[in-house]
C-alpha positions as CSV (number, residue, x, y, z in Angstrom):
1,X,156.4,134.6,108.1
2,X,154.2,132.7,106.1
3,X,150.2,131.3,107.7
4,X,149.2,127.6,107.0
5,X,145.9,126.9,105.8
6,X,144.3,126.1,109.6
7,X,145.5,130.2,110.6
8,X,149.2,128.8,112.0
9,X,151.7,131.1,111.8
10,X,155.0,129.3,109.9
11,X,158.6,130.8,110.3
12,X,160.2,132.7,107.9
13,X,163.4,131.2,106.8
14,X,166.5,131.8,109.3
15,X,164.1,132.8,112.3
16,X,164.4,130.4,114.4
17,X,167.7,128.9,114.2
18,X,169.0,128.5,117.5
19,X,172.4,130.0,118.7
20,X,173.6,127.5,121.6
21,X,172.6,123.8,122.2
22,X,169.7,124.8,124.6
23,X,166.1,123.3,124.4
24,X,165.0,121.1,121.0
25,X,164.2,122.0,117.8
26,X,160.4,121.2,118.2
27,X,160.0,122.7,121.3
28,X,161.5,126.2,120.0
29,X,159.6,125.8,117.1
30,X,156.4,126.2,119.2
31,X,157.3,128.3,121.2
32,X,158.2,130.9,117.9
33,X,154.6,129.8,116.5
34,X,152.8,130.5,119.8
35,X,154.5,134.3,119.7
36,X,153.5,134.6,116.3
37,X,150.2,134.0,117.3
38,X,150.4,136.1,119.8
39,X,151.3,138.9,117.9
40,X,148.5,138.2,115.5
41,X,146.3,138.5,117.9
42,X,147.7,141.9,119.8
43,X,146.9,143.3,116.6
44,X,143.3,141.6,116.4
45,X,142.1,142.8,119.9
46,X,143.6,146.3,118.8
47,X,140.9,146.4,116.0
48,X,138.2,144.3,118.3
49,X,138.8,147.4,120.4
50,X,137.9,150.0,118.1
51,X,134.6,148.4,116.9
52,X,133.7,146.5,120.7
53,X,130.3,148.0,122.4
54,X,131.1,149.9,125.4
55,X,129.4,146.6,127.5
56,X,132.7,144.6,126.6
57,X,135.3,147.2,126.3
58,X,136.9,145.8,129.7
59,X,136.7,142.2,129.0
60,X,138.2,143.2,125.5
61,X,140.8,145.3,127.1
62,X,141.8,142.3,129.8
63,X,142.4,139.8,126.4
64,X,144.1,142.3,124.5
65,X,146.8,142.8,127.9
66,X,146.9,138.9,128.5
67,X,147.6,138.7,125.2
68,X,150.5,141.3,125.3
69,X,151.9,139.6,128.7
70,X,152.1,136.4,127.2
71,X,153.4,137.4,124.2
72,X,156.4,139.2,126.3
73,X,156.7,135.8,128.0
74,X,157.3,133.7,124.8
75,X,159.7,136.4,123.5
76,X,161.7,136.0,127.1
77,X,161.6,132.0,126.1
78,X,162.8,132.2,122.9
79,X,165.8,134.2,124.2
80,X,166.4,132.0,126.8
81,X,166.7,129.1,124.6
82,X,169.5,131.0,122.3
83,X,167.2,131.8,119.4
84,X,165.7,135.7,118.0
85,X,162.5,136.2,119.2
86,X,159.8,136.3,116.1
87,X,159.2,139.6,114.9
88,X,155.3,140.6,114.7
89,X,154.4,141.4,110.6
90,X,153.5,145.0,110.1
91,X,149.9,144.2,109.7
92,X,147.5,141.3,109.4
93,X,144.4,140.5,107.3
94,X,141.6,140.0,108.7
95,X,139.6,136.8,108.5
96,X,136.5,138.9,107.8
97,X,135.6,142.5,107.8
98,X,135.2,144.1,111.2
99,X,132.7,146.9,110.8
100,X,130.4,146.8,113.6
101,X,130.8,145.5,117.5
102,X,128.9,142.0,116.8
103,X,132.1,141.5,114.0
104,X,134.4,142.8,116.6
105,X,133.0,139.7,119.4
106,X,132.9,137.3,115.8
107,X,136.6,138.3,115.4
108,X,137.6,138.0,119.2
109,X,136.2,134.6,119.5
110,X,138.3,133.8,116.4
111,X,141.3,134.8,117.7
112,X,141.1,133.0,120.9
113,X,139.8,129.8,118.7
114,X,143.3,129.8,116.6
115,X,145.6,130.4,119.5
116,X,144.0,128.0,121.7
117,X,145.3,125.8,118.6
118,X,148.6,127.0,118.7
119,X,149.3,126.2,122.5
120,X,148.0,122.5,121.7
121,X,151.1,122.6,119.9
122,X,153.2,124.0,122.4
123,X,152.0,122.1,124.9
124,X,152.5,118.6,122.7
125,X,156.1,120.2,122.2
126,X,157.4,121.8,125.4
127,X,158.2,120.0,128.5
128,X,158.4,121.3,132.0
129,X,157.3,124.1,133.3
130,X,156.9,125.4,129.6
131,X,154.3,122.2,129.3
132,X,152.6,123.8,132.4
133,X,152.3,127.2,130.8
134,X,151.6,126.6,127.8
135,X,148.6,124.4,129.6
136,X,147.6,127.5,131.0
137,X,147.4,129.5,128.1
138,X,145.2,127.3,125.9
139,X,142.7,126.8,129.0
140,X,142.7,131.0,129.1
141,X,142.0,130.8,125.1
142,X,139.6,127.9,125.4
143,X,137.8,130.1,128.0
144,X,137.3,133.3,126.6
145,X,136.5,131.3,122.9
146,X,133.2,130.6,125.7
147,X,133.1,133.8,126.5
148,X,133.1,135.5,123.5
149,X,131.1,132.7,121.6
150,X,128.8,131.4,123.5
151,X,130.0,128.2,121.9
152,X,132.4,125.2,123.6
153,X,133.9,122.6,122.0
154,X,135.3,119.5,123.7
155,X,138.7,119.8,122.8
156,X,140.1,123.4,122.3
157,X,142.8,123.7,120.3
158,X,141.9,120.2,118.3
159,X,138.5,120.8,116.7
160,X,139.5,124.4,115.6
161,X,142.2,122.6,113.3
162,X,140.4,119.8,111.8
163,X,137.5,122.3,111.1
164,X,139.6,125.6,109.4
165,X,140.0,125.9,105.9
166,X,142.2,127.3,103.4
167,X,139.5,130.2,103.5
168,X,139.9,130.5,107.7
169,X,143.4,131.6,107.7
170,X,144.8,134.4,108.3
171,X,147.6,135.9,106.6
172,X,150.6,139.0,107.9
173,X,150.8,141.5,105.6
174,X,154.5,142.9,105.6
């Protein structure tokens, strides 16, 4: 798995070839990125939670098991639609060192900042019920970017892209 320059996961080659005639191409594309993603960021609240102050452990704790849920979820999809599931990487750099519980709240508000860009995708891509979800998901993101931030945007998922640079990405390390 290789990470474009706005922090979006991209699939390794033969990962997401699909074994029936289920679902399209760019829909199961998405879907792969959004568990990517979501892997990326099981890993991320596992370090937010070693460094978060004890005043947001729970909320911390509540992302990091949304996060897991969903990621489930998307495995589940990808399954159903013929294709393997995207395995997480073995480890992921971080965007910025996390040394201290104000880095930890920097780096969860990250997190939830480039997967609300990732279900933009998914919900451009899917249809259905997966549309619905994946609706879902990006307003849970969008909201707890808020929480975490203090900051809102007008369209989550959109202005994270147009504003992350080649420096803003970050990368699995295998």
């Amino acid at each position: 798995m290789t990470v474009r320059s706005g922090g979006t996961p991209t699939p390794s080659a033969g990962k997401t070839g699909r074994k029936g005639s289920g679902g399209n191409a760019a829909e199961l594309e998405a879907l792969q990125a959004a568990l990517a993603a979501e892997h990326a960021a099981v890993y991320g609240y596992g370090v937010v939670g070693g460094r978060i102050g004890h005043d947001r452990r729970v909320e911390a704790q509540e992302a990091y098991d949304g996060h897991r849920a969903r990621r489930d979820r998307l495995a589940r999809a990808v399954s159903d639609l013929g294709a393997t599931p995207r395995a997480a990487a073995a480890g992921y750099a971080l965007p910025f060192a996390v040394a201290d519980a104000a880095a930890a709240v920097r780096l969860a508000a990250e997190l939830e900042r480039r997967i609300a860009g990732v279900y933009s995708d998914l919900v451009r891509a899917a249809t259905g019920a997966r549309r619905g979800d994946a609706a879902e998901a990006l307003r849970e993101a969008a909201v707890r970017a808020v929480r975490w931030s203090g900051e809102s945007v007008a369209f989550p998922g959109l202005a994270e892209r147009a504003a992350a640079g080649p420096g803003a990405s970050a990368t699995p390390r295998e």
